[in-house]
C-alpha positions as CSV (number, residue, x, y, z in Angstrom):
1,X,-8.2,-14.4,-14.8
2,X,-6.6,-17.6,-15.6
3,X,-3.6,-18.0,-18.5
4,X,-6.5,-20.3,-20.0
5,X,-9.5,-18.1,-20.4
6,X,-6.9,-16.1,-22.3
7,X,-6.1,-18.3,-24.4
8,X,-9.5,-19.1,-25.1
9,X,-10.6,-15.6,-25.9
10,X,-7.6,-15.0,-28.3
11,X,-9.0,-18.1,-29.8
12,X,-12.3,-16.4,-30.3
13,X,-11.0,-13.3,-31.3
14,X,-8.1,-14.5,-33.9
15,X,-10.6,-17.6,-35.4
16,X,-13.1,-14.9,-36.0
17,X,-10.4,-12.3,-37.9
18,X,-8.7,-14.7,-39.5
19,X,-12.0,-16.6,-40.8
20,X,-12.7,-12.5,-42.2
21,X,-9.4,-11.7,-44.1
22,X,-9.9,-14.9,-45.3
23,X,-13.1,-15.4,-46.7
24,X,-13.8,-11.8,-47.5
25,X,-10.5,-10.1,-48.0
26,X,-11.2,-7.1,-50.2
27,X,-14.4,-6.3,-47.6
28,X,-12.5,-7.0,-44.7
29,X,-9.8,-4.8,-46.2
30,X,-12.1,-1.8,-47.2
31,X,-13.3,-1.4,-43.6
32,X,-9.4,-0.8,-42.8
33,X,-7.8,0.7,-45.6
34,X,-10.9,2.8,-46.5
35,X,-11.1,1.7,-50.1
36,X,-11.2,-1.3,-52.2
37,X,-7.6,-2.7,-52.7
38,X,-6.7,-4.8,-56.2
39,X,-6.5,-8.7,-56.2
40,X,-2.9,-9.2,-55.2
41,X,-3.8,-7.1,-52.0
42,X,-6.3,-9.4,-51.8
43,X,-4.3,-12.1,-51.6
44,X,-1.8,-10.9,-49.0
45,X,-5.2,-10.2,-47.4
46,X,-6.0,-14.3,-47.3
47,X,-2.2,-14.7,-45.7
48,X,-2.8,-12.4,-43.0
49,X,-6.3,-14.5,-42.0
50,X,-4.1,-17.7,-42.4
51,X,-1.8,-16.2,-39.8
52,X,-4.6,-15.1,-38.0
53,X,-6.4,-18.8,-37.8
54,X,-2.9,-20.2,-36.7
55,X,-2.6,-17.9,-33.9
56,X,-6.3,-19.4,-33.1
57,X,-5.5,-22.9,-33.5
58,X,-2.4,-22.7,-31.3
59,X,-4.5,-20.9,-28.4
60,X,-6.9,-23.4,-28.9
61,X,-4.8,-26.0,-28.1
62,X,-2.5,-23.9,-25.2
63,X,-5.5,-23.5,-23.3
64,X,-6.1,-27.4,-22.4
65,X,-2.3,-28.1,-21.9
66,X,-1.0,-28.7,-18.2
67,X,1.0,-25.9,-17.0
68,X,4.3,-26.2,-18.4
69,X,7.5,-24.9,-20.1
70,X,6.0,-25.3,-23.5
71,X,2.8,-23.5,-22.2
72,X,4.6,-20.6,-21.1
73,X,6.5,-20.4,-24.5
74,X,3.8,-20.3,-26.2
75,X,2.6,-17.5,-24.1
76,X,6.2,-15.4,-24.7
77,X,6.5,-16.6,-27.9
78,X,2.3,-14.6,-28.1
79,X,3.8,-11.8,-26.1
80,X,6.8,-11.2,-28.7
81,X,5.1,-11.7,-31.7
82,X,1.5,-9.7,-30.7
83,X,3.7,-6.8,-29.4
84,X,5.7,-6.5,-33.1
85,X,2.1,-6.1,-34.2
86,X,1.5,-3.2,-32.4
87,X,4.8,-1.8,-33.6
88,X,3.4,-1.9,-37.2
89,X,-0.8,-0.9,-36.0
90,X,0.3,2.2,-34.5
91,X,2.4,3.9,-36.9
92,X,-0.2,3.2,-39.7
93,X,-3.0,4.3,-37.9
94,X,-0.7,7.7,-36.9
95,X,-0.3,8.3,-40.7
96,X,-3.5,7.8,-41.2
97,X,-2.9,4.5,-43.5
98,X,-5.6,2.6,-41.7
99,X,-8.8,4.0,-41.3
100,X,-10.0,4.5,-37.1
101,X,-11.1,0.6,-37.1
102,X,-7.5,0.1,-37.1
103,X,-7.6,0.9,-33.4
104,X,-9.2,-2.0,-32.9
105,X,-6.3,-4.5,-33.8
106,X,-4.1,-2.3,-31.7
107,X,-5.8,-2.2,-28.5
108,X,-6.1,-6.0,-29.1
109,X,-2.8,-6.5,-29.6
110,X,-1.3,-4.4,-26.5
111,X,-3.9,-6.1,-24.6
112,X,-3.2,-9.6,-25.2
113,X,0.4,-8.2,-25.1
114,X,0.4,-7.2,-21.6
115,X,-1.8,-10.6,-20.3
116,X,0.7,-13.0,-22.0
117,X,3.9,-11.0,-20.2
118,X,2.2,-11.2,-17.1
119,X,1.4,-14.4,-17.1
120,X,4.9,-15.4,-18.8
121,X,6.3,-13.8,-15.8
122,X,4.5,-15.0,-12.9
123,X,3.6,-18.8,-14.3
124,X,5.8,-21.2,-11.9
125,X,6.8,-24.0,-14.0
């Protein structure tokens, strides 16, 4: 699997969350907190999806760049940030914070984790 089609589905994947925390926080935020949160969680709701839609801007555009030094930052700087996520998914879903669709950002997160250190690893620049 190329570093591109990576990039390319964590397009996909973080366009389509972020477009969700964004547009319908307090939904998006029942289906992982298990009950409807107040307007100011609301709002850090709408950051979250902005963070989200950056991560999928800046795949968009790491997946048509030549193989380089700054691709293969972008894929550490992925792996490091993506992996903190899971740090904070997992203990939330442990306690029970998030509801079982937390999962779902989790195993995304190691996933995409684990492809960007690979590919951080083995990319010859």
């Amino acid at each position: 699997m190329a570093l591109r089609v990576i990039f390319l589905v964590q397009f996909g994947i973080a366009g389509l969350f972020g477009l969700m925390f964004f547009l319908v926080p307090k939904k998006a935020m029942t289906s992982f907190v298990g009950e409807v949160p107040d307007d100011r969680y609301a709002f850090l709701t709408r950051i979250y999806g902005t963070a989200n839609f950056m991560y999928a801007v800046a795949a968009w555009f790491a997946a048509f760049m030549p193989d380089s030094a700054g691709r293969r930052g972008i894929a550490i700087a992925f792996a490091v940030s993506l992996g903190a996520g899971v740090f904070v998914f997992v203990p939330g879903v442990i306690r029970k914070t998030l509801t079982a669709f937390g999962w779902l950002p989790t195993v995304l997160q190691t996933v995409f984790t684990v492809l960007y250190i690979y590919f951080a690893v083995t990319m010859v620049v």
